[in-house]
C-alpha positions as a printed Julia matrix, in Angstrom:
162×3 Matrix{Float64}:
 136.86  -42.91  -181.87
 137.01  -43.58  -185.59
 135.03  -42.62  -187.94
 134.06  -43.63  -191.67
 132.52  -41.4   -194.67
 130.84  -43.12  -197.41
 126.99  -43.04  -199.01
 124.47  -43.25  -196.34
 121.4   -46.42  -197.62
 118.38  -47.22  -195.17
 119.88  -44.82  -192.55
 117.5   -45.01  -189.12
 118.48  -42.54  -186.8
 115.46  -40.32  -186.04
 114.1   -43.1   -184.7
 115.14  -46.56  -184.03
 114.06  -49.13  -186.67
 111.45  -52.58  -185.53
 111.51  -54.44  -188.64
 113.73  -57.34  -186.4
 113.82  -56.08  -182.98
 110.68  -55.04  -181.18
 112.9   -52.72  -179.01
 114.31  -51.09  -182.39
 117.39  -50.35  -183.59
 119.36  -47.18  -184.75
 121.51  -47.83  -188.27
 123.05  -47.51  -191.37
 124.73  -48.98  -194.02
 127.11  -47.4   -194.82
 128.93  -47.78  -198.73
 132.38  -48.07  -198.29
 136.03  -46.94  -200.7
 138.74  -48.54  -201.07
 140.17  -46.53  -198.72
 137.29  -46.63  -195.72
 136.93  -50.54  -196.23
 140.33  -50.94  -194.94
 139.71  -48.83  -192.23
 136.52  -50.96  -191.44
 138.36  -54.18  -191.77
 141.0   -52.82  -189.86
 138.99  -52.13  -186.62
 137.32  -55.97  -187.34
 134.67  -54.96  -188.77
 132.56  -57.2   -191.27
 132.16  -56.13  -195.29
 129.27  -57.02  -196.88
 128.23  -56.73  -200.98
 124.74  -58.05  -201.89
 125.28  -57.29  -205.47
 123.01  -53.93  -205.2
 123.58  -50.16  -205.41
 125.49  -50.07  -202.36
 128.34  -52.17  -203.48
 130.83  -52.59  -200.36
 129.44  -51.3   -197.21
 129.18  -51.85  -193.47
 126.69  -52.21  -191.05
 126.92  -49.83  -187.91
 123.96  -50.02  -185.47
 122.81  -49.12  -182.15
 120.38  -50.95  -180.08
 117.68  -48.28  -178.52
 117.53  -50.23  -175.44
 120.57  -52.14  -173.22
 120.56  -55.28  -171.89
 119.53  -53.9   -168.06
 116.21  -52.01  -170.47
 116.83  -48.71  -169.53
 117.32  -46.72  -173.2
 119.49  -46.41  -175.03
 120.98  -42.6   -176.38
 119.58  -41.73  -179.98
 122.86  -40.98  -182.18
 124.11  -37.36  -182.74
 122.63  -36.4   -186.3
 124.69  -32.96  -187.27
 125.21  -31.31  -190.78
 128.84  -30.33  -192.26
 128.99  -27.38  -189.62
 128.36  -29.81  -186.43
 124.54  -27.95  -185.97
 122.02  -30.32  -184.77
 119.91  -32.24  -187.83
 116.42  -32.95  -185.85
 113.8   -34.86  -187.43
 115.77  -35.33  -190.53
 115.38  -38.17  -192.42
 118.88  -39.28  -194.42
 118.02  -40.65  -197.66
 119.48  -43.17  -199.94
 122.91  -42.07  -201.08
 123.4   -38.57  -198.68
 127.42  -38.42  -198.58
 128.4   -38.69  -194.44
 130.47  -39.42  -191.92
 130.07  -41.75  -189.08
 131.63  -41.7   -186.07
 131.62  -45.16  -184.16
 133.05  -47.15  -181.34
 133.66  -51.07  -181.36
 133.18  -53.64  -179.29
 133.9   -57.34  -178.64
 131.02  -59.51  -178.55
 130.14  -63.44  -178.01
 127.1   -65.67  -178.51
 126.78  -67.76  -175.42
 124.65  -70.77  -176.8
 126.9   -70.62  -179.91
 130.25  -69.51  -179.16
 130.34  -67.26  -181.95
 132.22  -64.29  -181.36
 132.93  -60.85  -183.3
 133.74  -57.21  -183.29
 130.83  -55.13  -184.24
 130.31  -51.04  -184.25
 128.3   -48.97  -182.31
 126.82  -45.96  -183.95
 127.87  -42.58  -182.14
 126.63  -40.08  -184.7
 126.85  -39.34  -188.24
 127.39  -35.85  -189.46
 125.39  -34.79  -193.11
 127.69  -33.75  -195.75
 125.66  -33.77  -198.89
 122.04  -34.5   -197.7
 119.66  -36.43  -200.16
 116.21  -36.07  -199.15
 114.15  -39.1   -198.14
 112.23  -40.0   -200.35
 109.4   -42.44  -198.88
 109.01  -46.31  -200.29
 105.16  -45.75  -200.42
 103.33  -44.21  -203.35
 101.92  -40.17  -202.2
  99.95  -38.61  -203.74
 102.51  -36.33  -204.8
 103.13  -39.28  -207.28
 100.25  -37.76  -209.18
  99.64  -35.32  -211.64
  96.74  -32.63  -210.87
  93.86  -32.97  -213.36
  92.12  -30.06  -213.72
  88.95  -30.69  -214.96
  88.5   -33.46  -212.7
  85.91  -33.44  -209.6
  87.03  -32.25  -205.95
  85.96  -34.86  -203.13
  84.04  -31.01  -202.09
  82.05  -31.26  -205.15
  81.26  -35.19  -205.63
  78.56  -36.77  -203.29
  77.48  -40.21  -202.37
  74.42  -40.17  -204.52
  76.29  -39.78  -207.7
  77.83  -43.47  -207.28
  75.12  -46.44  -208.39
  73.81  -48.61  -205.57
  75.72  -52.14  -205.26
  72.66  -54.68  -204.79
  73.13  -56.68  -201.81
């Protein structure tokens, strides 16, 4: 099976993503050389560039469920010794390589037809953590004069009139 290295961006593979399919989807897009986009193109596969940090890359997904419903294997997620990478989220820009297999595919009520890639697994070379989209509160600085929710009551807040 081939297999690609590049900069990991909105990797899902601890668990499949619902944003556009309610049965979820494992991916990543995966920023792409010189050298790897031929590869890609190569084996059929479609380049994108939206202008953005990622520059060239490729999308390489796997659907969690098939077509008969029964579910679909999560991909292998290993670090640069082949160990297992559980519950590891891939951030933005990790450096990895993904392993792949492609298929033929056609659009009934369209006739459109294409290659696409399956995702197999993708082993960590250079992890970089995952940094959430969503402001925590480790966003904030402690202020230490400030009072604990321990110390503040109710009754210290004016009554709203009705």
């Amino acid at each position: 099976m081939p297999i690609l290295n590049g900069k990991a961006y909105w990797a899902s593979v601890v668990s499949p993503n619902t944003t556009f399919d309610a049965d979820g989807v494992y991916s990543v897009d995966l920023a792409v050389d010189a050298e790897n986009k031929k590869k890609a193109e190569a084996d059929g596969l479609s380049i994108k560039n939206k202008g953005d940090e990622r520059g060239d890359f490729v999308t390489i997904k796997r659907k969690a469920k098939r077509k008969d419903g029964s579910a679909n294997k999560a991909p292998d997620v290993m670090d640069g010794m082949k160990r297992p990478l559980e519950n590891t989220l891939i951030g933005n820009g990790s450096d990895v390589n993904v392993l792949y297999k492609t298929y033929e595919w056609t659009h009934k009520p369209t006739g459109r037809s294409g290659k696409s890639a399956d995702l197999q697994a993708i082993q960590v070379v250079n992890l970089v953590a995952y940094e959430g989209g969503n402001t925590t509160a480790s966003e904030f600085e402690e202020i230490p004069d400030a009072p604990s929710s321990a110390s503040t009551s109710t009754s210290e807040f004016a009554e709203v009139p009705a």
